[in-house]
VMD Tcl script that builds the backbone (N, CA, C; Angstrom):
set m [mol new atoms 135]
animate dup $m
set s [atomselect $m all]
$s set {name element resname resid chain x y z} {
  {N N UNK 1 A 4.891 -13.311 -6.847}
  {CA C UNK 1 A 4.226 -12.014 -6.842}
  {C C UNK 1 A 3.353 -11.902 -5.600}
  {N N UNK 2 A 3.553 -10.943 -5.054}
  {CA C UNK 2 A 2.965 -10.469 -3.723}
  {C C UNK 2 A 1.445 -9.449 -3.864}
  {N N UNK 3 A 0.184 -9.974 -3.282}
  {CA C UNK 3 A -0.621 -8.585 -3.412}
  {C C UNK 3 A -1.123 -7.268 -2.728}
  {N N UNK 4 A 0.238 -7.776 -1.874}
  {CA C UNK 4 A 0.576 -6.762 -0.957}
  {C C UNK 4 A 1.717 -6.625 -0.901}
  {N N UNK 5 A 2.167 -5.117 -1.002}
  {CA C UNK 5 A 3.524 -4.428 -0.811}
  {C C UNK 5 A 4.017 -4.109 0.422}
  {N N UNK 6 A 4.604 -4.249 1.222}
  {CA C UNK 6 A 5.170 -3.732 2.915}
  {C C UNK 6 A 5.271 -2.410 2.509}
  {N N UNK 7 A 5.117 -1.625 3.849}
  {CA C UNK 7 A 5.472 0.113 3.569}
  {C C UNK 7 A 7.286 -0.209 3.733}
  {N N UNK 8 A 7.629 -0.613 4.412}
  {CA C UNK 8 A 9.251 -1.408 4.704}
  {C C UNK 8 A 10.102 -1.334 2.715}
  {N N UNK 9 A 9.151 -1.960 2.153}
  {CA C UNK 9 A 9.472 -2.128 1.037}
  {C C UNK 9 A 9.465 -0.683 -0.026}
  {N N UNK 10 A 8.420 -0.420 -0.109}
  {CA C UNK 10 A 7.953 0.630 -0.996}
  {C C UNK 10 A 8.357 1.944 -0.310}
  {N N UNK 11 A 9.116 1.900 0.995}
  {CA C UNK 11 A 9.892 2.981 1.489}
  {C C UNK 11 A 11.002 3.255 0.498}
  {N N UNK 12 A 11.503 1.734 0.451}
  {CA C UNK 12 A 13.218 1.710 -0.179}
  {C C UNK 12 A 12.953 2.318 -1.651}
  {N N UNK 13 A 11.602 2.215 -2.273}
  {CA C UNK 13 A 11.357 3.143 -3.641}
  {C C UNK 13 A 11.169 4.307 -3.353}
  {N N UNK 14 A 11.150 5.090 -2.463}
  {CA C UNK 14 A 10.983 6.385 -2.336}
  {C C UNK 14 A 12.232 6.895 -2.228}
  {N N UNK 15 A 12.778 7.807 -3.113}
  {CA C UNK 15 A 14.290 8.770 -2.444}
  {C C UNK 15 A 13.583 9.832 -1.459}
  {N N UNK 16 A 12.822 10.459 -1.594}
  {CA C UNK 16 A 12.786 11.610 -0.637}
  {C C UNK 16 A 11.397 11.856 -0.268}
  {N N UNK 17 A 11.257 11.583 0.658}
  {CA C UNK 17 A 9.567 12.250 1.535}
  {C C UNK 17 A 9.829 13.800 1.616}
  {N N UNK 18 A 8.847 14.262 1.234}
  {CA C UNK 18 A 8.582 15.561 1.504}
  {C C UNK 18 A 7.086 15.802 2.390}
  {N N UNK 19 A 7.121 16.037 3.647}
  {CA C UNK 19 A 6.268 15.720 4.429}
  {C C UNK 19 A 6.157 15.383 5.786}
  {N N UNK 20 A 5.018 14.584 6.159}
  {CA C UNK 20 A 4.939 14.072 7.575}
  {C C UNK 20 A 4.751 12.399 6.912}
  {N N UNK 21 A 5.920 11.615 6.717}
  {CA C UNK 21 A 6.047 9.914 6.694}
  {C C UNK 21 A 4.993 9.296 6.932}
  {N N UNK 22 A 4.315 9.235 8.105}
  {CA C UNK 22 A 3.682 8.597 8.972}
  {C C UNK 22 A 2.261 8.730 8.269}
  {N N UNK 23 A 1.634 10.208 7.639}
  {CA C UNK 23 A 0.482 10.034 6.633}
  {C C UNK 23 A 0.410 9.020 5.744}
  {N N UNK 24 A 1.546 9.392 5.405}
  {CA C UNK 24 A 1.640 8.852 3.522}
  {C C UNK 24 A 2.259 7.678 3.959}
  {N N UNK 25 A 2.753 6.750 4.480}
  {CA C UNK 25 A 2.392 5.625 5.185}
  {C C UNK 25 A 1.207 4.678 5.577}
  {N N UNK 26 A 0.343 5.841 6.135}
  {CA C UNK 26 A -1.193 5.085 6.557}
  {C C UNK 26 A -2.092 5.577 5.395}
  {N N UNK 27 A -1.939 6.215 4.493}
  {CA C UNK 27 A -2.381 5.789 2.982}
  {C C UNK 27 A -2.223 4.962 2.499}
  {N N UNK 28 A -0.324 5.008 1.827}
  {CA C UNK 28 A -0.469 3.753 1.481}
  {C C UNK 28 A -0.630 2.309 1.974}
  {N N UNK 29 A -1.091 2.274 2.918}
  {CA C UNK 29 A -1.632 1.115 3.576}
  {C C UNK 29 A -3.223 0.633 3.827}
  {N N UNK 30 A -4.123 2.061 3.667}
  {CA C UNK 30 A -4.856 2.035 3.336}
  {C C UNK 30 A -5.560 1.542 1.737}
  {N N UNK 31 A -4.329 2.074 0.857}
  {CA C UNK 31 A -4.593 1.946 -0.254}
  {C C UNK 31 A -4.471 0.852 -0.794}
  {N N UNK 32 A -3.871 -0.222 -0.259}
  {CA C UNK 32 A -3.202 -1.825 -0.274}
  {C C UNK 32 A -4.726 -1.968 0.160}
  {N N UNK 33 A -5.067 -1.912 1.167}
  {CA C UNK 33 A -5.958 -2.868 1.742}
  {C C UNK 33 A -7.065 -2.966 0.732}
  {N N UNK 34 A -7.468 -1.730 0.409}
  {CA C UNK 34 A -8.767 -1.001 -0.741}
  {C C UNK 34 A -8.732 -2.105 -1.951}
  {N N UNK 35 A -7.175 -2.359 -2.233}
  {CA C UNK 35 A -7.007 -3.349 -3.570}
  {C C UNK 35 A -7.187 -4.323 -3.050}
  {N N UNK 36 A -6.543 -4.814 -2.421}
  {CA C UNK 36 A -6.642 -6.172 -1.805}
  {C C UNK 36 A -8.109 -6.882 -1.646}
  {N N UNK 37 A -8.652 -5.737 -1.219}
  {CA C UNK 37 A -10.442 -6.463 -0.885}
  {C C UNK 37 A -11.370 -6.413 -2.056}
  {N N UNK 38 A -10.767 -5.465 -3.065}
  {CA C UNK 38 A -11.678 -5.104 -4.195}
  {C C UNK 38 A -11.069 -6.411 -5.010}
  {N N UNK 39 A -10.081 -6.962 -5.089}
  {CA C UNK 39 A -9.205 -8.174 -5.909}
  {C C UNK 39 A -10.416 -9.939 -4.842}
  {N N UNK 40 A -9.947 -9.275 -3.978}
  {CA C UNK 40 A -10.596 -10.393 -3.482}
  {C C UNK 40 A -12.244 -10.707 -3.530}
  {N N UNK 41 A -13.024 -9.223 -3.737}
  {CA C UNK 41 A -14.995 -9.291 -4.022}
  {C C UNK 41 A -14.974 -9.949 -5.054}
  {N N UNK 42 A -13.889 -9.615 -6.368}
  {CA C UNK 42 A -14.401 -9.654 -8.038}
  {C C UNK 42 A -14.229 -11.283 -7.809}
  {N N UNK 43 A -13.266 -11.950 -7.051}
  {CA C UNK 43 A -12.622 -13.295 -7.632}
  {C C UNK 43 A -13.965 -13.614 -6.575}
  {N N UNK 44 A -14.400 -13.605 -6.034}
  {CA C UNK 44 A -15.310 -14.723 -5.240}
  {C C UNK 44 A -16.551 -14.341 -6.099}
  {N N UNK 45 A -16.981 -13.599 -6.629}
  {CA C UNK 45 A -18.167 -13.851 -7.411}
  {C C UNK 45 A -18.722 -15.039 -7.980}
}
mol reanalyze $m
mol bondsrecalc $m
mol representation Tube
mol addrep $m
């Protein structure tokens, strides 16, 4: 299990963008990172 998803990856779950890619791309990459660091504050407590 990975706690990060590639946009590479979670592309191939998308059938159809409706849009500009490249946003909703640097969201969800934003949005990885957001978990990633909030997973990583709770465990170092």
């Amino acid at each position: 299990m990975s706690l990060y998803t590639p946009w590479k990856k979670k592309r191939k779950e998308i059938q159809k963008i409706l849009g500009d890619e490249k946003i909703i791309k640097e969201s969800w990459e934003h949005y990885e990172k957001m978990v990633f660091l909030w997973i990583w504050s709770w465990l170092m407590r």
